[in-house]
N, C-alpha and C positions, 0 to 999 in steps of 0.2 A: 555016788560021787559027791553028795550035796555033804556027806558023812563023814568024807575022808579030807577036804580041805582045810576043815576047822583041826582036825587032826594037825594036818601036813602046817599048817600055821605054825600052832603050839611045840611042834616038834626044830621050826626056823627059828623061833622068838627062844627057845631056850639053848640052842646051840650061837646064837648072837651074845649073848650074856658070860658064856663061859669060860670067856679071854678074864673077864672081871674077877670073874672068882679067883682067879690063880694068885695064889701070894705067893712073894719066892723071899726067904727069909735072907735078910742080910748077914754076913758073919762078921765077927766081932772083933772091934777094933782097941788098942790096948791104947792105954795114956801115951806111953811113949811113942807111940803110931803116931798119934795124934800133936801131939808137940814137934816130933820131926817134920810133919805135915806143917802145921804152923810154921817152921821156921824155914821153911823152904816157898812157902805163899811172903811171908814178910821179906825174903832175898829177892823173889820174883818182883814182889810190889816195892822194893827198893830199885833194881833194876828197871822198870816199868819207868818209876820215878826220876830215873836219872837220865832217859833217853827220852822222854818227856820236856825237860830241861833243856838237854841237846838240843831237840827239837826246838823249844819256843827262843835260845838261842842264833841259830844258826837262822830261822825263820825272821827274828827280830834283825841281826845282820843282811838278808837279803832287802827287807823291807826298807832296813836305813841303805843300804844299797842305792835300792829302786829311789827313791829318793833324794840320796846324790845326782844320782844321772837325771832324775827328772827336773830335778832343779838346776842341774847346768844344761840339761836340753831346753827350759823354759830360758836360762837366762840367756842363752847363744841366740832363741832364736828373737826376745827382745832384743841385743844386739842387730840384731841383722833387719830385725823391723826399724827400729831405729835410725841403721845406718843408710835405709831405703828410703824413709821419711826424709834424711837430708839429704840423698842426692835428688829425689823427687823436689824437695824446697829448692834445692842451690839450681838444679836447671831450671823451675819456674820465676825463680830469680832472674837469670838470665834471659828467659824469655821476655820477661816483661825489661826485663833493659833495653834488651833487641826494640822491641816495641816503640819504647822512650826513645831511641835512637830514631826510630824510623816516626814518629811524630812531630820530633822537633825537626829533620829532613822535610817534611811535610810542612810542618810551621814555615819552616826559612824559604822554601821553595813560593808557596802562596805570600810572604812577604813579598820577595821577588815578583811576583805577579803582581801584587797591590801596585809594587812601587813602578814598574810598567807600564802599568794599566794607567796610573796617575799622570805618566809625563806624555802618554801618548793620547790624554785624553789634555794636558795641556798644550802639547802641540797642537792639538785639531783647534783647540778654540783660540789659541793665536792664529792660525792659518785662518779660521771662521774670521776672527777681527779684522785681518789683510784685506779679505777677501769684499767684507761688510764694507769698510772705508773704503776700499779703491769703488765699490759698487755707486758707495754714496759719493764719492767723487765724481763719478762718472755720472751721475743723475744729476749733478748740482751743473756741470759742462753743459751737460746735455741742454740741461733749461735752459743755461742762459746760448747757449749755440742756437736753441730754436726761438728765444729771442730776438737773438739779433738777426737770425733768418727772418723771422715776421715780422723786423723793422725793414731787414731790407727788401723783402716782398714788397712791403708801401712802400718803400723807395722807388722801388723798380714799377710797382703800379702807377706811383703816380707820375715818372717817366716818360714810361711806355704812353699813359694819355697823355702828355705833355707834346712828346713827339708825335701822336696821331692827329693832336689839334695843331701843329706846326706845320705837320706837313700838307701839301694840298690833297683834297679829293683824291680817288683815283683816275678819274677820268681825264682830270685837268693838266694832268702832264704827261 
């Protein structure tokens, strides 16, 4: 067995080779083959040529195409950014007029109140003044009312003893 493998090898190794050997000869081709040949590769590669052309034509028109539209789909939609930008301004305009409106409402309303506040805080202290004077009035009465009370207390004291020393004892009459 050990005999027959190195065999069986040399026998695999030379039947792998024998695709190589085989030449298959070419037959033979005449000038005028050969120029018809040429001149049918140079109609082909003129043709080739021309739809090539087509091609980077018809490619070049799509591309300026896509390019129209992209550039009127950018510019519509700057338009539309734009035109959102100023209704967003002109109502924040508005809003803020709204605002001014409603502060200076606010302003005239707190005048209003200042000037309120002013005459009802003048009235109070002319009333306070009335109230002071007639008080002081009535304290200046007063003094002299308890004056003349305490002149005529001594009156009447010294009366009253006058008449106690006029009249007799009690026993005596």
């Amino acid at each position: 067995m050990k005999k027959f493998l190195p065999l069986l090898f040399l026998f695999f190794i030379s039947l792998s080779h024998a695709p190589v050997l085989a030449v298959e000869t070419a037959p033979r081709i005449s000038d005028r083959e050969i120029i018809e040949s040429l001149a049918e590769l140079k109609e082909g590669q003129k043709a080739l040529r021309q739809q090539v052309n087509d091609l980077k034509e018809s490619t070049q028109q799509q591309i300026n195409g896509l390019k129209e539209s992209t550039q009127k789909q950018i510019n519509d939609l700057k338009e539309s950014t734009q035109k959102q930008i100023n209704d967003l301004k002109d109502s924040t305009d508005k809003r803020f007029d709204a605002m001014d409106r409603r502060f200076d409402d606010l302003n005239s309303r707190f005048d209003d109140l200042r000037w309120m506040l002013g005459l009802f805080i003048t009235i109070a202290l002319v009333i306070l003044g009335f109230v002071l004077r007639m008080q002081w009035q009535m304290h200046g009465r007063q003094t002299r009312m308890e004056t003349t009370l305490e002149t005529h207390k001594d009156e009447l004291l010294f009366l009253k003893n006058l008449i106690e020393k006029l009249l007799p004892p009690k026993g005596v009459l």
